[in-house]
N, C-alpha and C positions, 0 to 999 in steps of 0.2 A: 397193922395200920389202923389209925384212928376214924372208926365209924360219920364222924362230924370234923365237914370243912372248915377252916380256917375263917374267922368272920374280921373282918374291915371294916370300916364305919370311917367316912371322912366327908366333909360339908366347907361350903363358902364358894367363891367365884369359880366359874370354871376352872381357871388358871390354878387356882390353890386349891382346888381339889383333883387337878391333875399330878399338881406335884406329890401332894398328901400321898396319895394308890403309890407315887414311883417310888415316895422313901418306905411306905408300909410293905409294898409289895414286892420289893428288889430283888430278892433272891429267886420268887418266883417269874417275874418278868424276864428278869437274864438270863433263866433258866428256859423258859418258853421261848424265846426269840433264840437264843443256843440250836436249840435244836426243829424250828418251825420248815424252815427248808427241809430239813434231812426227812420229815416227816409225809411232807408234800410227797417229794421222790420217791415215795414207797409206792406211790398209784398215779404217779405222771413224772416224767424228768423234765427239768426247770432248770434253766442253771444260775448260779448266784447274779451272775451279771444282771438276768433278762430279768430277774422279779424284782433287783434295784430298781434298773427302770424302772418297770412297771409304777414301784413306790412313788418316786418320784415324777409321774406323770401324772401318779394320783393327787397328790399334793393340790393343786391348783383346785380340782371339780371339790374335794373335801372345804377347802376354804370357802368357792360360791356358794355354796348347801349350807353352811354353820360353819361361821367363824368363830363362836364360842367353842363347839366341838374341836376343832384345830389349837385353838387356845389349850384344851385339856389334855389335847397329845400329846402337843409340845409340854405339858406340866410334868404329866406322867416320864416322860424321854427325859427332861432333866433331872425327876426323882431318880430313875433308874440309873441314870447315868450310862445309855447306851443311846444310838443316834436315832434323826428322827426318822429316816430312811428303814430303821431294823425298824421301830415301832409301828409304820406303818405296813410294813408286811404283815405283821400280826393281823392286821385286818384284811389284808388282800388275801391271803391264804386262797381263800374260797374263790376267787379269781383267776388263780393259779391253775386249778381243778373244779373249775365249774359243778361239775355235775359227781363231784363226788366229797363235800361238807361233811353231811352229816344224815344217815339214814333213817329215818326215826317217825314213830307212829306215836300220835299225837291226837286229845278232842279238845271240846269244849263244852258245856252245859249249860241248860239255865237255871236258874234259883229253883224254879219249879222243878224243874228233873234233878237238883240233887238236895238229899239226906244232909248235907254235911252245914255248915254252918252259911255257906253262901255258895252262889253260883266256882265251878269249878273247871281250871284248863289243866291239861297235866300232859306229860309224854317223857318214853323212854329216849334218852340219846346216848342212841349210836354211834360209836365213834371210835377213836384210836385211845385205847389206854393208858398210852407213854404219856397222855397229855393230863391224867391226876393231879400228880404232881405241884403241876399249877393250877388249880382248880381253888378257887374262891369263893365263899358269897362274900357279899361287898354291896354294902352299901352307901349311895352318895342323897347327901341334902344341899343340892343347887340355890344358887342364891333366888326368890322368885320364881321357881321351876317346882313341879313335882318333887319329894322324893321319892328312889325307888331304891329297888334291891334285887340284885343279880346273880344266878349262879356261876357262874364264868370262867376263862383262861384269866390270869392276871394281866394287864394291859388290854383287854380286848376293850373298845368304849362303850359297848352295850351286849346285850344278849337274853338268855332267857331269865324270867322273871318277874316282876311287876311293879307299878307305881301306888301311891297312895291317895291316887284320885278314883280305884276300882278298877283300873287297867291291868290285866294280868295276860302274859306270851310266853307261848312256845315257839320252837320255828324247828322246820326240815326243808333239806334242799328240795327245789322242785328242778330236775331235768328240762331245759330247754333251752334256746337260743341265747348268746351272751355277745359280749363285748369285751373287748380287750380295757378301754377304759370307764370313768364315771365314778361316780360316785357308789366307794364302801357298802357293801348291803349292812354293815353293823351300824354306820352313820344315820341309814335309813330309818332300822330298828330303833335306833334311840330317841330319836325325835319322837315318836310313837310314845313312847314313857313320859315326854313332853306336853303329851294331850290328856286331854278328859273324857270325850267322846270319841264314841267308833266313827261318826264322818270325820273330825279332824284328823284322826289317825289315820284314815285313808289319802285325805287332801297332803299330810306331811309328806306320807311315801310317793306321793304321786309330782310333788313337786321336784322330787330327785331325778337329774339324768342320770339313772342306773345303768351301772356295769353287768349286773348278772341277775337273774332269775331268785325266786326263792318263796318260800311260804312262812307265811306268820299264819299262825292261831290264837284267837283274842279271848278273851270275855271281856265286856265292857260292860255300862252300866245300860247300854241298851243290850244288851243280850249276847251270845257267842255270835263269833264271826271268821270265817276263813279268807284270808287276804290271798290271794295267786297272784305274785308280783311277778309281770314280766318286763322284761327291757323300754316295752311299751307303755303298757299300761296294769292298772291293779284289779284285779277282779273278784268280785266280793259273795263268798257264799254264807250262806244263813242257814240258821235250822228248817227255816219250814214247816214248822208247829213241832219236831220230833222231839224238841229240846235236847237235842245233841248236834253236834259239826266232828266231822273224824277225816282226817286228814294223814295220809302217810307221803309215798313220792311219786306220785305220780299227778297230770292235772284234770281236775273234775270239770270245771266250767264249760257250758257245753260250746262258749269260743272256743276255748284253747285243747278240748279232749284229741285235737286231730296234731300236734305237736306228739303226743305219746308213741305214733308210730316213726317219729324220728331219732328216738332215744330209746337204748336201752334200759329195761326195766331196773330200778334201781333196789337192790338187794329186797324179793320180793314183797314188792310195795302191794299190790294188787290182792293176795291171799294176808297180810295184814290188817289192811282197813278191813276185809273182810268178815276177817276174826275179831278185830276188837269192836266190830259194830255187833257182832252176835254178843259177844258176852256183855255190853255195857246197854245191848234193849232197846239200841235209837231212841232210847232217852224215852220208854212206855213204862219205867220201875222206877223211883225215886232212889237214887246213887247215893251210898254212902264212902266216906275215903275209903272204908274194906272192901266194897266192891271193886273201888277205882284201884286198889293198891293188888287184888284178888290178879284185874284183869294186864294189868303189867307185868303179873307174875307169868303170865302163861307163857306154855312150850309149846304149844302145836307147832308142829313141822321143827322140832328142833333140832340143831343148835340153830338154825335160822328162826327163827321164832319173834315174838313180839318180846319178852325177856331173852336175847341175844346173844350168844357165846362166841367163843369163835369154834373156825370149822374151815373148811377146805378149799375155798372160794383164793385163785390166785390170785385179785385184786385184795380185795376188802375182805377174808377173810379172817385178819388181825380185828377187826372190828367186834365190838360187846357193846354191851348197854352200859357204857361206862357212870352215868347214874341214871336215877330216874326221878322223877318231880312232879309235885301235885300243888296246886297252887288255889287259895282261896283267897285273888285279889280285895274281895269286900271289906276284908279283915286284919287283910293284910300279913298271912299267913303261905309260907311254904313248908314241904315236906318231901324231903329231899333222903336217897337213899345214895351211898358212896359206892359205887360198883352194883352189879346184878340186882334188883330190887328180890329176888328170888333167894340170894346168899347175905344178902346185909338190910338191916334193918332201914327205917325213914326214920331220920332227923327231923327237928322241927325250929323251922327259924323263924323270928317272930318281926315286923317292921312296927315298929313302935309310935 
């Protein structure tokens, strides 16, 4: 298997850069929507009926939030040539399974605490394997919008990545309260790629009546920043002078830390953030990508570990660090590793 994702590149209106992704991306998107359900059911059963619905419930709140984004779904569904109903499950997935997305230990930094060429966000993601395959960077140039550049599932409408106004994200599930419908948490995410500053990016997600919970991690041009989005509201942590934010799955905010005794600990969150705040210094050692690349490598407690294998866990134990990603939004630079950051090298993709 080839070290380096598949790159995309498509621009113009929503509409024709949705189509654009569904004629580039066809094999992949058919390929993802094939098997998106069957996937789900490996840590919750769903049945095809009920996440139609679902889909088509979602429909309407995705339209009030951005109707350019619904525009690009529907562009995408007609490139691919599958319906709008399969496309939008691609996004509800995490809807499906709340509280089990994606497990993943994640920071962010300031200019000042990193070595590397600008301030830096980066995290491993944990996840289901079978979904490589479709795995893309993909870049879109909106007509009037940011561009940005995405790691991603084929079809998904946003995810992790960054813009070229210095907005760089991660994201891992955050365990908590949900909702059956609302608005997409990826729809949320994108509009975010839409902004410039960290208030606006806060004001986009908060304008969303949200379906589910979830965590973004920023750098912005004002600094790193940890979003805890819940059904409610957004809640926003900083460094704090440390010049570091480190975020796994669990909620920090001292509203929301009393939510954690209603959820099971998610694939341990807790002895992660833990580990990767030792090795990365709370941001008292100027970070270079070898540092940042040193501490996604590591095993403590492995195969549960911050580099992630599988192991015996009968939920989520198929789960690995399906890649990993270090991102210098200023530059507009990622570094992107294809499976275990520990067994395959980092790629480097460049937004031009």
């Amino acid at each position: 298997m080839t070290t380096r994702y598949r790159e995309i590149e498509v621009s113009g209106t929503h509409l024709e850069i949705g189509r654009q992704i569904g004629e580039a991306a066809r094999e992949e998107i058919r390929g993802f929507a094939a098997i998106a359900l069957e996937r789900v059911n490996k840590t919750i059963p769903v049945s095809r009926e009920n996440a139609l619905a679902t889909c088509r419930d979602s429909i309407p709140y995705i339209e009030a939030y951005s109707p350019d984004l619904l525009a690009e779904l529907r562009g995408m569904q007609e490139g691919a040539g599958i319906s709008l109903e399969e496309m939008v499950l691609l996004q509800i997935r995490n809807q499906l399974q709340p509280d089990a997305d994606a497990g993943c230990t994640s920071f962010s930094t300031t200019r000042q605490a990193s070595a590397a060429q600008s301030a830096i966000v980066g995290q491993n993601w944990d996840n289901d394997p079978a979904l490589d395959p479709f795995t893309v960077v993909l870049t879109r140039r909106p007509v009037n919008k940011p561009a940005l550049m995405n790691i991603t599932q084929a079809g998904l409408i946003a995810y992790i990545g960054l813009n070229d106004s210095g907005i760089g994200m991660c994201m891992n599930t955050l365990p908590a309260p949900s909702r059956r419908l609302g608005v997409p948490h990826y729809f949320a995410v994108r509009t975010i790629y839409e902004t410039t500053t960290l208030d606006d990016a806060v004001q986009t997600v908060r304008r969303a009546a949200r379906a589910i919970p979830g965590n973004v991690i920023l750098t912005t041009p004002q600094g790193p920043a940890d979003l805890e989005i819940t059904v409610d509201d957004v809640h926003v942590l900083r460094d704090e002078g440390t010049g570091l934010v480190v975020h796994t799955n669990h909620c920090l905010h001292p509203d929301l830390v009393p939510i954690n005794d209603d959820f099971p600990e998610l694939i341990q969150s807790k002895p992660r953030k833990a580990r990767i705040e030792k090795i990365l210094g709370r941001g008292d050692r100027s970070l270079s990508i070898e540092n940042v690349k040193t501490a996604l490598r590591d095993h403590e407690n492995y195969p549960k570990s911050i580099c992630r294998h599988a192991n015996e866990h009968p939920t989520n134990g198929f789960w690995a660090s399906v890649f990993s990603v270090i991102i210098e939004a200023e530059i507009g630079r990622m570094h992107v590793s294809r499976g275990n950051p520990c067994e395959k090298p980092y790629e480097t993709y460049q937004l031009n």
